[in-house]
N, C-alpha and C positions, 0 to 999 in steps of 0.2 A: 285582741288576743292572737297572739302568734302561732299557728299550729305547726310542728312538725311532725314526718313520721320517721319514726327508724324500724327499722328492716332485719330481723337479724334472720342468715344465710349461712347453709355450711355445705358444699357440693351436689347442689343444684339446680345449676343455671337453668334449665326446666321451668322448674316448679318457679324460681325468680324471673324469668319471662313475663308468666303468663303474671304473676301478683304484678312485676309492675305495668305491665297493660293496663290493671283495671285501675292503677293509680291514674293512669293518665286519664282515665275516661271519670272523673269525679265530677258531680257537678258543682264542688267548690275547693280548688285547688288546696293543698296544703301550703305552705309558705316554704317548704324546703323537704326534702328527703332525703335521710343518713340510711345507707344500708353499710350492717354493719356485718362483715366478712370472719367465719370462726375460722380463718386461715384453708381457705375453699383455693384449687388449682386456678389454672389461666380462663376458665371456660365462662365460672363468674364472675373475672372482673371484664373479659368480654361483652358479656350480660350489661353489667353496670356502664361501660363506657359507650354502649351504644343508647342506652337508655340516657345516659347524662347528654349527648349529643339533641336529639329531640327533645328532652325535659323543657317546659317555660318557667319550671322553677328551677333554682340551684339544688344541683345533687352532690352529696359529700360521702367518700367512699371510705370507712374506717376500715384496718384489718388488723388480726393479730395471728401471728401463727401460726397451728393447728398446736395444741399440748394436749389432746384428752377434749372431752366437753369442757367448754368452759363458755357458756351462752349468755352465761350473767352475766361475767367480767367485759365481754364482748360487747351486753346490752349499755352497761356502765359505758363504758368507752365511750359508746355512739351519744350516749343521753350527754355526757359531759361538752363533747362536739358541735352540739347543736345548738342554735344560736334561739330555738324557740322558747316561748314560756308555756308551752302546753305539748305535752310527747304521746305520738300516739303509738304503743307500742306493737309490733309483729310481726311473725316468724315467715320466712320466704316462703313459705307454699300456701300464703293464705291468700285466696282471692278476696278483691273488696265487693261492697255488691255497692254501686253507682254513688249514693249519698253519705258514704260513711264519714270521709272528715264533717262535713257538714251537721250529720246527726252528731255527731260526737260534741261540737262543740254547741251545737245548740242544747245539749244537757249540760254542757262544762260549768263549774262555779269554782271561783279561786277559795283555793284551799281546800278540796275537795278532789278524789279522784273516781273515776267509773272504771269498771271492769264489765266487759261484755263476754261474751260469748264464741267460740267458734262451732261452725255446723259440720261433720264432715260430711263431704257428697259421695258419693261414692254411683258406679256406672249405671245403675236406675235412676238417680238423681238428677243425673246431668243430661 
């Protein structure tokens, strides 16, 4: 099974830093990474291109340009893009904690979807 993730990102290359840091550090790659852009300035595709440079997977940069929220039609995009049969879906400010593709797909079953959780941290936390 082919995992990818898509990323969706809207003005802050920040917060999309540090997520894709902890993509790199998984200890079982994805197959591919769509981050998908809700029409964000030059800073995140900055972000994105220095990240696609080091990536050992292929990275695909979708964008559309800013109309209002529009995260779904943006997520839509990225999902249709991607070339995997299993999408892990999330939002640019979420860090991964080390095993995530991995745990993810070791619950996956075809035809079948998981929905997990986000924690937020907040500065006691971290």
């Amino acid at each position: 099974m082919r995992a990818g993730l898509v990323i969706v990102t809207y003005e802050r290359p920040d917060a999309l830093e540090r997520a894709l840091a902890s993509v790199a550090t998984q200890s079982l790659a994805p197959d591919e990474v769509v981050i998908a852009d809700d029409g964000s300035g030059p800073a995140v595709a900055d972000v994105v291109a220095a990240f696609t440079r080091r990536s050992p997977v292929p990275v695909r940069f979708v964008r559309q340009e800013h109309s209002g929220f529009r995260a779904g039609r943006m997520r839509n995009l990225a999902i249709a893009s991607s070339t995997c049969d299993y999408i892990l879906l999330l939002d640019g400010d979420m860090v991964l904690h080390p095993h995530f593709v991995a745990d993810h797909l070791r619950a996956a079953r075809p035809g079948h979807w998981t929905q997990g959780v986000r924690i937020p941290l907040d500065e006691a936390a971290t």
